[in-house]
Each structure stands twice: as C-alpha cells, then as structure tokens.
C-alpha positions in Angstrom: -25.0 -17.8 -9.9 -23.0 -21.3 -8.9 -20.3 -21.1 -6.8 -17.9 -22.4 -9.4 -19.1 -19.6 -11.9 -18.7 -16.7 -9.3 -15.3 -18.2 -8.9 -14.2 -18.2 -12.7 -15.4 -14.9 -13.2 -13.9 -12.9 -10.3 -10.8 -15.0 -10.0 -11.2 -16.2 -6.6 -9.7 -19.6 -7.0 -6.1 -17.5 -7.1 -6.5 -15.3 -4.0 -5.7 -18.3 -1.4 -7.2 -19.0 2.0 -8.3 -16.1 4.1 -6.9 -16.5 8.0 -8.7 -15.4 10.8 -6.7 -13.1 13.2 -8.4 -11.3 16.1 -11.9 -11.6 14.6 -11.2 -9.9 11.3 -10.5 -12.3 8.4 -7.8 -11.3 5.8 -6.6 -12.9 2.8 -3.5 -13.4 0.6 -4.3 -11.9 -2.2 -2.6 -9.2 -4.6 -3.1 -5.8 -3.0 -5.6 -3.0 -4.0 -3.0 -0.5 -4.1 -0.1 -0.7 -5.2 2.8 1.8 -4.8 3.6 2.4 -8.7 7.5 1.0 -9.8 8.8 4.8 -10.5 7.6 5.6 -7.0 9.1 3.2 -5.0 11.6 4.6 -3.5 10.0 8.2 -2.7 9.6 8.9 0.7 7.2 11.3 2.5 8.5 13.4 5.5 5.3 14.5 8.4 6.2 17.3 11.1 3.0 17.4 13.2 2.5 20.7 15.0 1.1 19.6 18.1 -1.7 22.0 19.9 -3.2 23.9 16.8 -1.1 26.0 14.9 -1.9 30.1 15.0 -1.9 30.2 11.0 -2.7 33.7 11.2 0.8 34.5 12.6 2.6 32.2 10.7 1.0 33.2 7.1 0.2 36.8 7.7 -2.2 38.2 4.6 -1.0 41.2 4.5 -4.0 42.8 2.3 -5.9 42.1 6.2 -3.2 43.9 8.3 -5.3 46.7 9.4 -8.0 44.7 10.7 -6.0 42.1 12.1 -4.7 44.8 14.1 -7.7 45.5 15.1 -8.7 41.7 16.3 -5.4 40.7 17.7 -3.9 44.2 18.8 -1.9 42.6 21.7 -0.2 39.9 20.0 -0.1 41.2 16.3 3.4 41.7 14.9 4.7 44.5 13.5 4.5 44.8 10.0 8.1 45.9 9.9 9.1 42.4 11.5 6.9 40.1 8.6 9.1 38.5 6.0 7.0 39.8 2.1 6.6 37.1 0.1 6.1 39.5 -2.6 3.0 36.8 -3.6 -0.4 37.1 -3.2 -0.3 39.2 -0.6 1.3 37.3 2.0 4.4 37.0 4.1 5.5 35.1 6.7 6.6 35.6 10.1 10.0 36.9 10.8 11.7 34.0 12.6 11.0 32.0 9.3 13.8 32.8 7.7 15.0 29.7 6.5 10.9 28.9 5.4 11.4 31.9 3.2 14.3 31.3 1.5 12.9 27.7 0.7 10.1 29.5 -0.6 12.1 31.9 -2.5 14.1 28.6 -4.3 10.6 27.2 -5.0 10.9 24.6 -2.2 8.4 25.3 -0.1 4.7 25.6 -0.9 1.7 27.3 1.2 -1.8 25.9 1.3 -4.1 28.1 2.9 -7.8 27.3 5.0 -7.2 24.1 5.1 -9.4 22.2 7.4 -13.2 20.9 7.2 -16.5 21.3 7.2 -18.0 21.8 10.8 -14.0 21.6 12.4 -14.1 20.2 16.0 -12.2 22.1 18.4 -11.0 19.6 20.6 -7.4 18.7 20.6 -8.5 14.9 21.1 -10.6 14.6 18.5 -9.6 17.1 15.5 -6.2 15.1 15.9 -8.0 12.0 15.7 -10.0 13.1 12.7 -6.3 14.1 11.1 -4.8 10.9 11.7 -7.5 8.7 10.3 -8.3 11.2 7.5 -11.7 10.1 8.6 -14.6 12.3 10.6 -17.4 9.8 11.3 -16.5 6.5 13.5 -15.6 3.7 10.9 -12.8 2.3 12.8 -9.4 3.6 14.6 -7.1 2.9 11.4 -4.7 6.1 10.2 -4.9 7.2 6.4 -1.2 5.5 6.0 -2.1 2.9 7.7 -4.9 1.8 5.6 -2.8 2.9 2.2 -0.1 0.5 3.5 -2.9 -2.2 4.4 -3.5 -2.6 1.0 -0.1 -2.8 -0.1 1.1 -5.7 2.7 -1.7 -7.6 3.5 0.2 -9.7 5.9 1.6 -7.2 7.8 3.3 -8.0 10.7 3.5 -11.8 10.3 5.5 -11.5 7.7 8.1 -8.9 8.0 10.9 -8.5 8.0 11.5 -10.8 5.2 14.1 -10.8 2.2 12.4 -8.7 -0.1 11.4 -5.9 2.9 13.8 -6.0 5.2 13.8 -2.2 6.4 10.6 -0.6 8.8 7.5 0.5 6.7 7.5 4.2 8.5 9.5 5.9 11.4 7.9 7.7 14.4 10.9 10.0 15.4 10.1 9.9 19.1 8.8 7.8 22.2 5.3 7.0 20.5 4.5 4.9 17.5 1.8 7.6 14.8 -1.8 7.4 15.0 -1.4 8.0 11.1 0.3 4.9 10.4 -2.0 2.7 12.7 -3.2 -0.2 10.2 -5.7 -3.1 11.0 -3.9 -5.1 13.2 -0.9 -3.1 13.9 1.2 0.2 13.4 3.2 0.4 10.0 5.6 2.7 12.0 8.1 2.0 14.2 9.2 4.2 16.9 12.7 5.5 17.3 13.4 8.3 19.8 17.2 8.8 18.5 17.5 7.4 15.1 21.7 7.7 15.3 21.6 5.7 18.6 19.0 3.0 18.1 18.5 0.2 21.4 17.8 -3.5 21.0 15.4 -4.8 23.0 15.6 -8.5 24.3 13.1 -11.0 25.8 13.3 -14.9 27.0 9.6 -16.0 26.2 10.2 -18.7 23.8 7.0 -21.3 24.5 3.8 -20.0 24.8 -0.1 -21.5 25.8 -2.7 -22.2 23.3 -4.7 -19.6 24.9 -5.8 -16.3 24.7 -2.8 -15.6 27.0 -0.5 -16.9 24.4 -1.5 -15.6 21.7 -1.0 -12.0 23.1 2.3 -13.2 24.5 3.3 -14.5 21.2 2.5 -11.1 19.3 4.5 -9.2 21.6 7.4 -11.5 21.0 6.6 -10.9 17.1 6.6 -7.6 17.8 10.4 -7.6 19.6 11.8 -9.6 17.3 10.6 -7.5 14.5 11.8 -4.2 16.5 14.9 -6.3 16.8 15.8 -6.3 13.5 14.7 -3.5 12.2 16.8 -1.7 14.3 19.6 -3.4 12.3 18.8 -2.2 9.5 19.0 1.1 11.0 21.9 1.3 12.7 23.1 0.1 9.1 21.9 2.5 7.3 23.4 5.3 9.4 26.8 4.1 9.8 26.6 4.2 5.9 25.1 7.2 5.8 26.2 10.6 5.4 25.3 14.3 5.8 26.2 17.4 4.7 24.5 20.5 5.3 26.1 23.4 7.6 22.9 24.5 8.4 21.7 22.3 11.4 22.1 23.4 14.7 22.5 21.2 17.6 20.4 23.0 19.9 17.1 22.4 17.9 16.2 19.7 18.4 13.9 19.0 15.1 17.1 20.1 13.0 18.8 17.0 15.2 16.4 14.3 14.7 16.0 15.4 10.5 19.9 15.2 10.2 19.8 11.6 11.4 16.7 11.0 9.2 18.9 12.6 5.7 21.6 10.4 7.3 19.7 7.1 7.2 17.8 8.2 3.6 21.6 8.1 2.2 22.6 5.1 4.0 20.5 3.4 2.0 17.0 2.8 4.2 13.8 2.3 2.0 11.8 3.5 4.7 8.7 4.9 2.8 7.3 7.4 5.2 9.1 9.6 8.3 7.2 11.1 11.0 8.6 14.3 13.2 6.3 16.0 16.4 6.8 19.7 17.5 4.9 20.3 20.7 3.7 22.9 22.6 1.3 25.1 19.8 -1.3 25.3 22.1 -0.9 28.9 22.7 -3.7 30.5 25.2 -1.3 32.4 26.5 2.1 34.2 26.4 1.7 33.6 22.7 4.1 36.6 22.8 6.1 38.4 25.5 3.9 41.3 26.8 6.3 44.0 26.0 7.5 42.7 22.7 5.1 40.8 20.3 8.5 39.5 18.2 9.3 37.2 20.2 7.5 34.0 22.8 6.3 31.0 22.7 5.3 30.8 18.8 8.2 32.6 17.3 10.6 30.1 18.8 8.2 26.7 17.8 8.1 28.9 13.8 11.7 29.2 14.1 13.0 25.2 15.3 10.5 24.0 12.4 11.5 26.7 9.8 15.5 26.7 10.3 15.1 22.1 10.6 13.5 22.3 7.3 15.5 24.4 5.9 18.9 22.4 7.0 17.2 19.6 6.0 16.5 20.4 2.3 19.5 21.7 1.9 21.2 18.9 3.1 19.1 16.3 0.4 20.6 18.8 -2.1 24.3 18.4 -1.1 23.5 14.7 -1.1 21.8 13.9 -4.4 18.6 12.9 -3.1 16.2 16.4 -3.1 14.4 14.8 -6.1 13.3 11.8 -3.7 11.4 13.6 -1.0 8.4 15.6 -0.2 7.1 17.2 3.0 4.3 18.3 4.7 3.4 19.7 7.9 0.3 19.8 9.7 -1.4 21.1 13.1 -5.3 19.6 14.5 -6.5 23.1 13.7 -5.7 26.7 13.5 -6.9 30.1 16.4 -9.4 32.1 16.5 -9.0 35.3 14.9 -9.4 37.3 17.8 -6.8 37.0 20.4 -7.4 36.7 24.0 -6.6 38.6 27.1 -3.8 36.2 27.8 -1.2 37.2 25.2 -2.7 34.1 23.0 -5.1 32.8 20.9 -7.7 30.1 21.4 -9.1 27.1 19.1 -10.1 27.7 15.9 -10.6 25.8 12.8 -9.0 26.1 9.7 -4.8 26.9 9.4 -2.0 26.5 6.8 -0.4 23.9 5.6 3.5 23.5 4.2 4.9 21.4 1.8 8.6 21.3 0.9 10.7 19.7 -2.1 12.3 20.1 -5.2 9.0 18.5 -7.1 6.2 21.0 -6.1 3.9 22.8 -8.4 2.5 25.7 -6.6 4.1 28.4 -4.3 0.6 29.5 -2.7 -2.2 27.7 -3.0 -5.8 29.2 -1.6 -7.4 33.0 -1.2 -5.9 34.7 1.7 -8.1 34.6 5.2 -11.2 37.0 4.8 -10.4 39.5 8.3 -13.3 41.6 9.3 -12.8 44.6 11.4 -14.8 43.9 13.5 -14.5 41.0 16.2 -17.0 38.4 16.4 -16.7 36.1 19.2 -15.2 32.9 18.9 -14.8 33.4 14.9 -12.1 31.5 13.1 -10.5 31.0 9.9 -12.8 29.0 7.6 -11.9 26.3 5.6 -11.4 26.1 1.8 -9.6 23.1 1.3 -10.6 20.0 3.1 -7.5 18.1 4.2 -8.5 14.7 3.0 -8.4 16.1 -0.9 -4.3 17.3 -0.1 -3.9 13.5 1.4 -5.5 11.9 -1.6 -3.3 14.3 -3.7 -0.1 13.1 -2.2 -1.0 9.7 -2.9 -2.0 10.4 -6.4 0.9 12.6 -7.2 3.8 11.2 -5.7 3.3 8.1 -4.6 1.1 7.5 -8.3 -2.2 5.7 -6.8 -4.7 5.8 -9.1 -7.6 8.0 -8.0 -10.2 5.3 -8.4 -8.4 3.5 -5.9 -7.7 6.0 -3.2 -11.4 7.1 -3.2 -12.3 3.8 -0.5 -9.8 5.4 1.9 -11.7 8.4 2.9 -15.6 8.8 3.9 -15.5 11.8 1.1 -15.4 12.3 -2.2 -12.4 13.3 -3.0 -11.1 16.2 -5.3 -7.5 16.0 -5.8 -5.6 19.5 -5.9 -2.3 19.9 -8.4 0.4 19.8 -6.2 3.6 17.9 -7.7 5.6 18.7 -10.8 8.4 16.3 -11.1 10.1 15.9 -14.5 9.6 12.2 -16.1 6.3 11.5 -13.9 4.4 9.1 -15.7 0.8 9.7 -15.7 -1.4 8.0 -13.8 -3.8 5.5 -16.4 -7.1 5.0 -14.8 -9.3 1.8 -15.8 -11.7 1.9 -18.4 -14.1 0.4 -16.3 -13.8 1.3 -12.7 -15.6 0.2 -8.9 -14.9 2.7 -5.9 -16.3 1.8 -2.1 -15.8 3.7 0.6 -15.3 3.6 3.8 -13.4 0.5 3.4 -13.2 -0.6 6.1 -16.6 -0.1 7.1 -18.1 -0.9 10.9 -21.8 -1.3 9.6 -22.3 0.6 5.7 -20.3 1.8 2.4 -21.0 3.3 -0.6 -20.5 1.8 -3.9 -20.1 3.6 -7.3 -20.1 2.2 -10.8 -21.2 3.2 -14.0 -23.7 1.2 -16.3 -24.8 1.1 -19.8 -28.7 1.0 -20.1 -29.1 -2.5 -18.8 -29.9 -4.5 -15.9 -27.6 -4.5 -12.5 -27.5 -7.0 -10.0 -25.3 -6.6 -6.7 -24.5 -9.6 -4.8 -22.3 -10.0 -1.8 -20.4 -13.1 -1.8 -17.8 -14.6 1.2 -14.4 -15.3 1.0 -14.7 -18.9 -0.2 -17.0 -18.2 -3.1 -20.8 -18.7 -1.5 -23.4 -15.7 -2.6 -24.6 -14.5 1.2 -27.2 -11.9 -0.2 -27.9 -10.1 -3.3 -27.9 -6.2 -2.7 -29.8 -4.8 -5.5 -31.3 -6.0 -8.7 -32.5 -3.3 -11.2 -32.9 -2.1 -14.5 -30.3 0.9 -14.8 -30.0 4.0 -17.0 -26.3 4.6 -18.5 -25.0 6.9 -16.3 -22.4 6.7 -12.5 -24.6 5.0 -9.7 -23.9 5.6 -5.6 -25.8 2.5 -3.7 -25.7 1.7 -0.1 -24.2 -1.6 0.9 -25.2 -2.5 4.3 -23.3 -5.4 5.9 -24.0 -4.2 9.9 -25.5 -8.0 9.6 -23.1 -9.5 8.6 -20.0 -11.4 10.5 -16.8 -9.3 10.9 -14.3 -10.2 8.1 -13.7 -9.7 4.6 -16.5 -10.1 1.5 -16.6 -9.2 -2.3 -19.3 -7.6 -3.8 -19.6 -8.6 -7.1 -21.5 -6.7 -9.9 -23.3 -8.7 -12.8 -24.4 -6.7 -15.9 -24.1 -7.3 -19.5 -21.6 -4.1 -20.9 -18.9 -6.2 -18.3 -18.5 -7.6 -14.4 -17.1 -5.7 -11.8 -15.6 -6.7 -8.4 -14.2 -5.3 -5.4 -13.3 -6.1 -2.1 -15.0 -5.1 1.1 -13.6 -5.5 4.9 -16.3 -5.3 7.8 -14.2 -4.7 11.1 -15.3 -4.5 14.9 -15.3 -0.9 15.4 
C-alpha cells in the first residue's frame, strides 16, 4: 500500500506530529481511552495495606473455625469475639465494627482469594506486580498510570492548563504511587497533609541545551506544576466542608480521609485518591500472648475499619456517597498456619474490600478451603485474579469499554459484576473491534481480531505513514485470531499496526518503550 493510501484509510493525516521525549516518541492524537461523560466526575479511593494483610483474621470463614484452630491455635480469636456476618458463612474480626455496619447498610463489599496464579512472596515484588497490574517485565508503568496515559497523552507538558487545572491523583503521604506511575511521569501528586499543603519555590529560570538542562528543566516543570496544583488544593479545602462525627483525631487514616471528603466537596476533580497503612507485616506479636483480641493487627483492622466508616458516612451527610468507590488492597495474604512468634508469615492470596453506595455484591468468592491438618508453608489460594477486579473498576465505574482495557494487562481479562448504580448507561462495544496487549510492550504483544473467511494482511507502519514490515499475510477462517507482533527490532517509540482485509480495516496503536 502507498503511503498516501495508508494515510486516508487510518486517518493519520489528523493525529499531528509525534515528539520525541527521552527516547520514546508520542503523539498528539485523540486518546485510546476515554473516561466516558457520565463518569467524569467519579472518583476512586485506594488504602494500600502495606506488608500482606492476614486475610484469615480479618474475614474469618466461620464453616473452617475448628480447623483453623487447629492451624493457628496461638493467634486464633475466639469465636465469641468475631463479628457474624450472618452471610456465607463469614464474619469479621471484632475491632471491625465500623466495616460491619458498612456491610450491614450494603456499603461495603468482600472479595475473597483474590490474588494470582504462582503469587510471589516477596514484599518487593508482589507489590510491584500490584502496582503495575502486570507479572512479567514489560516496563515499570502502574495500571492507573497507563489508563491515564491514554487519556492525556501530553502529560506533564501540558498541565495544568484551563480545562484541567486540578492534580490527576493524590498520594496522601511523603511518596508519589507506583500505581499511578505513567510513561514519563507520575499522574499523582504527593501531599503528606492535604489541609495544610507547602509551596515549593526554585530560582532556575535559564537552562543549557544539554542533557544537564533538559533534566533541570523538568524538574522546574515539575515545581511549577506542584506549585499550582497546590492551589487548587488549598482552594478546594477552604471551600470544602465535612461532616461526619465519626472521625477520630488519633487515627490517623480517619485524619487524612476527612481532609480528602473535605477537598471532594470543595470542589477538586481529582479522579483518583491514594491512602497507605503500614506495618501488616506480622511475623510476630500478631497478637498479645495472653490475649489473642488484641496486637498488632487488631489495631491496623480497627484505624482502617473505623476511617472508612467515618468516611462514608461523612459522603452521605454531604451529598456525594453516589460519587465514590473504594477499594483496599495488601501485596498478599499469610500462611495458614501461624508461627511460633505470635504471627503469621507470607502467603498468597487475601481479601479484598470495596466500599460505596453503588456496589452489587456483599460477598463475592467461596470461603478459604482449611484443612486440619497443617502443611508447611500452605496458603490461601487464589480464585480471583486481581487484574480481572482492576479491569472491572474500569469497566464499571469509570465506563471503559472492555475491548479497550484488554491492552492494559498481560492477561485476558474476565470482568467480575461489581457496581450497581442507578442510571449507568451501558457500556456499547464496537462492532468491529482490535485488542493488543501488553501495550506498552519492551520486545512482543498479542493482537486479536476477528475475520470473515478472507485474506488478512498485518503490516506495521511508523508514525509518519511509511509500511516498516508486514507481519502476516494469510488466508483466514471466520473466526477471533491471537498473533504475535514482534517489534524487539524495532526503534523505541510509537507504530500502528494496521490490518487490511476485505469484510473492513482495522487499526490500532502500538508503543515499544526501553524497558
């Protein structure tokens, strides 16, 4: 095909220039995915339980008490101390009071076994894999981070500008979130004390046409931007308000939510908020020796389970439950055994929670399968992989079209019901439809089509229109095709691969990074 043809028929001509910015090229062009009109001003709140969460004495099942008393007899708690859920089989642990009563209103949500296939019980990595939502090595991106790639291209050049003048995501603490990294910079930025927000200041104004420069330059851009963000911030919550009677000042969770409800009613379209809890690594004095009620975990349960709670409540009082849904997470769950210690060591899969006025289910999952007796080392296993309840959330509340989330995770994704929100309008896939994924890819992705009975070329064409190789060439059956792109040839920088055959042409884009 001449070059002028490929561009007619994909469009090119109107995507513009592509730049080249630290050896990856982008483009302005309209965005893969789009956050859907009616979803624009949702927002998703992330607590991240830092250390692996003991999901077995968080979300006790209740049908396995007997045996887990037999696998964790020095740190079980005593069944007269576990809040019934009166579902399934399950209750909760006492100092989740406030988690119960959420669940009770049917604003709070359980997801059981929720992990992966062949977990990784390192702290480093299974919170790496978390972040990304990705388990090989195709670059360092977060699962937000590429979602919001899509959606602002030009991201950071360009913002804050007068259409998006507020931050993309918060980090509520001292470090920006590995989920929100995006290609060439973090989506979130970090506040440690949203209510009392700093301005930071610099005197670099000229800078060298040299490597040098350029990085001096992108920290300025980066001070600036902080700069006025924190504006917009410190806007918001002098406008804001809050109203709940729940918080209590000495959590400090409860604190940093109650600023967060604050700057959601002050009027901050900040799309996604991100909270970290500490400390869940629990090897030992999981509980107090001489009383299994209370210790480390009870207390971490009870900051998260009372903040939520005052924090729900609080969207109520102020109009805004409808606007919000939450989840929490943790790298990975214990071992069902406990130790010697008073603790419990890595395991795999765990609970998760999500809270809201707009959830479907109150317990999602089969409870934990407990044996009686103890196998070394043996931990929950997983049911629910937790890329399928991250493509969900983008499906149902934030209204991507499934097609379109499938190039964000290595996996092919099955999307769980989670939301029920009055008025949401479905979401319309294409008739004819193009998925790849990983995209970004390092060196390989796989594409998926479908075809009539007809022949199939692939071709993969640069940015300005020139074919660079065709792919595949064959006569296809009618039916969905996977193929293997390989690009670990090919410069670093953007390409579309562009799909000839006679029943209609299909196009997508395709972004080979560094690493």
């Amino acid at each position: 095909m001449k070059r002028r043809d490929f561009i007619k028929r994909t469009g090119l001509s109107a995507l513009g220039m592509p730049m080249l910015i630290k050896d990856v090229s982008y483009q302005s062009i309209k965005p893969l995915f789009t956050i859907d009109e009616s979803a624009e001003d949702r927002i998703l709140v992330i607590i991240r339980m830092n250390g692996g969460n003991d999901g077995l004495n968080t979300v006790i099942p209740l049908d396995s008490y007997d045996n887990l008393v037999k696998q964790r007899s020095n740190i079980i708690l005593p069944k007269s101390n576990i809040l019934d859920l009166k579902v399934s089989n399950l209750g909760f642990h006492g100092a989740m009071t406030g988690m119960k009563n959420m669940f009770n209103n049917g604003t709070l949500s359980v997801i059981q076994n929720v992990g992966y296939e062949n977990q990784n019980r390192s702290h480093f990595k299974s919170s790496d894999i978390w972040s990304r939502g990705l388990i090989g090595n195709n670059g360092t991106t977060g699962w937000l981070g590429r979602f919001l790639d899509k959606d602002y291209p030009n991201f950071p050049e360009e913002y804050p500008n007068d259409d998006y003048k507020n931050p993309f995501a918060i980090s509520v603490g001292s470090q920006v979130s590995p989920t929100c990294q995006g290609l060439r910079s973090n989506f979130s930025m970090s506040v440690a004390d949203p209510s009392n927000v700093k301005q930071l200041s610099t005197s670099i104004t000229n800078f060298e046409n040299s490597n040098y420069g350029d990085k001096l330059k992108f920290i300025s851009l980066m001070i600036n931007q902080s700069n006025s963000y924190s504006v917009e911030i410190e806007n918001a919550i002098n406008k804001g308000n809050t109203l709940s009677k729940l918080y209590n000042n000495e959590n400090k969770l409860a604190k940093q939510m109650r600023s967060v409800a604050q700057l959601i009613s002050g009027g901050l379209k900040t799309k996604i908020y991100i909270f970290n809890v500490n400390k869940f690594d629990t090897h030992s004095t999981q509980v107090e020796q001489n009383d299994t009620t209370i210790g480390k975990h009870q207390l971490l349960l009870k900051t998260i389970s009372d903040a939520v709670e005052a924090f729900q409540d609080d969207l109520k009082l102020l109009g805004l439950e409808d606007r919000v849904l939450g989840m929490t997470f943790s790298e990975f769950g214990r071992q069902i055994a406990s130790n010697a210690s008073y603790g419990t060591d890595h395991g795999e899969a765990a609970p998760m929670f999500l809270f809201g006025s707009c959830l479907k289910n109150s317990v999602m999952g089969e409870n934990p399968i407990i044996s009686d007796k103890i196998e070394k080392q043996k931990a929950v296993d997983f049911e629910y992989d937790f890329r399928n309840i991250y493509a969900s959330i983008l499906k149902e509340w934030f209204l991507v079209p499934p097609s379109q989330i499938q190039s964000l995770f290595e996996h092919q994704i099955v999307f769980q019901e989670l939301i029920s929100c009055g008025g949401n309008p479905a979401v319309v896939e294409e008739e004819q439809e193009i998925v790849i994924y990983p995209n970004p890819t390092v060196s390989s992705a796989t594409l998926v089509f479908s075809s009539a009975k007809e022949r199939v070329t692939v071709s993969i064409y640069d940015l300005s229109g020139r074919r660079i190789k065709v792919m595949f060439d064959k006569n296809l059956l009618k039916e969905k095709h996977q193929i293997l792109i390989d690009v670990s040839a090919l410069p670093y920088g953007g390409y579309i691969i562009f799909i000839e055959k006679k029943s209609g042409d299909l196009k997508t884009r395709l972004l080979k990074v560094k690493h």
